[in-house]
C-alpha positions as CSV (number, residue, x, y, z in Angstrom):
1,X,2.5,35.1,-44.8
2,X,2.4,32.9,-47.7
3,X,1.5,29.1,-47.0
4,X,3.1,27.0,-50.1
5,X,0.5,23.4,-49.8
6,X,2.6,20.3,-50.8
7,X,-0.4,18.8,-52.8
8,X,-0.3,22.1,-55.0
9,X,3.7,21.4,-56.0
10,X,2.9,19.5,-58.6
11,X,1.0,21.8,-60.7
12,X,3.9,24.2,-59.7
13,X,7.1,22.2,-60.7
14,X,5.5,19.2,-62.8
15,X,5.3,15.9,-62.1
16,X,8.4,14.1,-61.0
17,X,8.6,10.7,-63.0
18,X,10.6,9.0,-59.7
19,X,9.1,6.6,-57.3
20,X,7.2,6.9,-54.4
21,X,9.9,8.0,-51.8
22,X,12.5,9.6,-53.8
23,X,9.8,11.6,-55.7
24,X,8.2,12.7,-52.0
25,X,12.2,14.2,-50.8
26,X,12.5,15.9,-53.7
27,X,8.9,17.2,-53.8
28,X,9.5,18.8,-49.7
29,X,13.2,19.8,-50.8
30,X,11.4,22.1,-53.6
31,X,8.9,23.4,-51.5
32,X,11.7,23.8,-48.6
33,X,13.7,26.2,-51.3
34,X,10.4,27.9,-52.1
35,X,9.9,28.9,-48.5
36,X,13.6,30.0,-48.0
37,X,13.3,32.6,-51.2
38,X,10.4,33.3,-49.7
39,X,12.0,33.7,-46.2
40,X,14.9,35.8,-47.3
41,X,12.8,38.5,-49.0
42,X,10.8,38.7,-45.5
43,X,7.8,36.7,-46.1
44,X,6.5,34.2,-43.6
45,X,6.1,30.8,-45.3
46,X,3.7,28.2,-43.8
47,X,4.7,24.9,-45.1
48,X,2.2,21.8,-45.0
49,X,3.4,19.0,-46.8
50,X,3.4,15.4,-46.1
51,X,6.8,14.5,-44.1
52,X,8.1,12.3,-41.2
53,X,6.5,14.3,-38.3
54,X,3.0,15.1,-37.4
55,X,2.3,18.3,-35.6
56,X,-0.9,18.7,-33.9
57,X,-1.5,22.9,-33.6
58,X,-4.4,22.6,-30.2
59,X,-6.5,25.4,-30.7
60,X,-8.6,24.5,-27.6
61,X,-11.5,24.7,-29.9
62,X,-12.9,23.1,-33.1
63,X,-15.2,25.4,-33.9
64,X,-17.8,23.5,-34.9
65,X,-20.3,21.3,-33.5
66,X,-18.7,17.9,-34.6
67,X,-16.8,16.0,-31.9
68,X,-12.7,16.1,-32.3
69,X,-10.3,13.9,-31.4
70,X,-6.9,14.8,-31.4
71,X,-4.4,12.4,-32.7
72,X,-3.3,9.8,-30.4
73,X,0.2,9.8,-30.9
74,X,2.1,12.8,-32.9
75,X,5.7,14.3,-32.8
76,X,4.7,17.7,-31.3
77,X,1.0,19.3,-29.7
78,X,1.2,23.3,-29.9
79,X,-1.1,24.3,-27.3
80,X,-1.9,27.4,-30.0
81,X,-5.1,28.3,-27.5
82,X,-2.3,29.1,-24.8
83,X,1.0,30.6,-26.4
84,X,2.1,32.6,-29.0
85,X,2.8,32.1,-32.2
86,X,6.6,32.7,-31.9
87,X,6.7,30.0,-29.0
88,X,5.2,27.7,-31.0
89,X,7.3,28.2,-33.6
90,X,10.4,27.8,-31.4
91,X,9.2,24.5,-29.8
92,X,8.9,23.5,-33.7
93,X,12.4,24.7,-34.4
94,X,13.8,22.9,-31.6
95,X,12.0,19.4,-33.4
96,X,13.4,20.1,-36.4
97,X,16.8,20.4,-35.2
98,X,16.6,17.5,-32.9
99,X,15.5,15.2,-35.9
100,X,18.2,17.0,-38.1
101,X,16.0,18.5,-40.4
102,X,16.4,22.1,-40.0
């Protein structure tokens, strides 16, 4: 598995002169192709960067001793703590293609 961070594109691809929004879609749509190379030759990617939906993975634990509070309103809670990893990954799929992004 291979997780390509959003933040990190830059240094990566440069700095994309464009404002704010345009320069954000063509920032994930890099990373996106990134992941699909990445994909096609059998590696895992784990994408994080800054979109339209908020995912909340629930891990049933923090692990530390500092109080947590989920978010109060998100797109999608994984209940990691209680499926597996390829169920979570379908409920995420099935997001994705409701909101026409995958």
């Amino acid at each position: 598995m291979h997780v390509l961070d959003g933040d990190e594109q830059h240094t990566l691809f440069g700095t994309d002169p464009a404002p704010g929004r345009v320069r954000r879609a063509a920032d994930v749509q890099r990373v996106g192709l990134v992941a699909e190379v990445l994909a096609l030759n059998g590696v895992l990617a784990l994408v994080a960067a800054t979109t339209c939906l908020e995912v909340h993975v629930a891990t049933g634990s923090d692990g530390a001793d500092d109080p947590y509070a989920a978010p109060a309103r998100c797109d999608l809670t994984l209940p990691a703590y209680r499926q597996s990893a390829e169920e979570s990954v379908t409920e995420l799929m099935n997001l994705l293609k409701r909101r026409e992004l995958a």
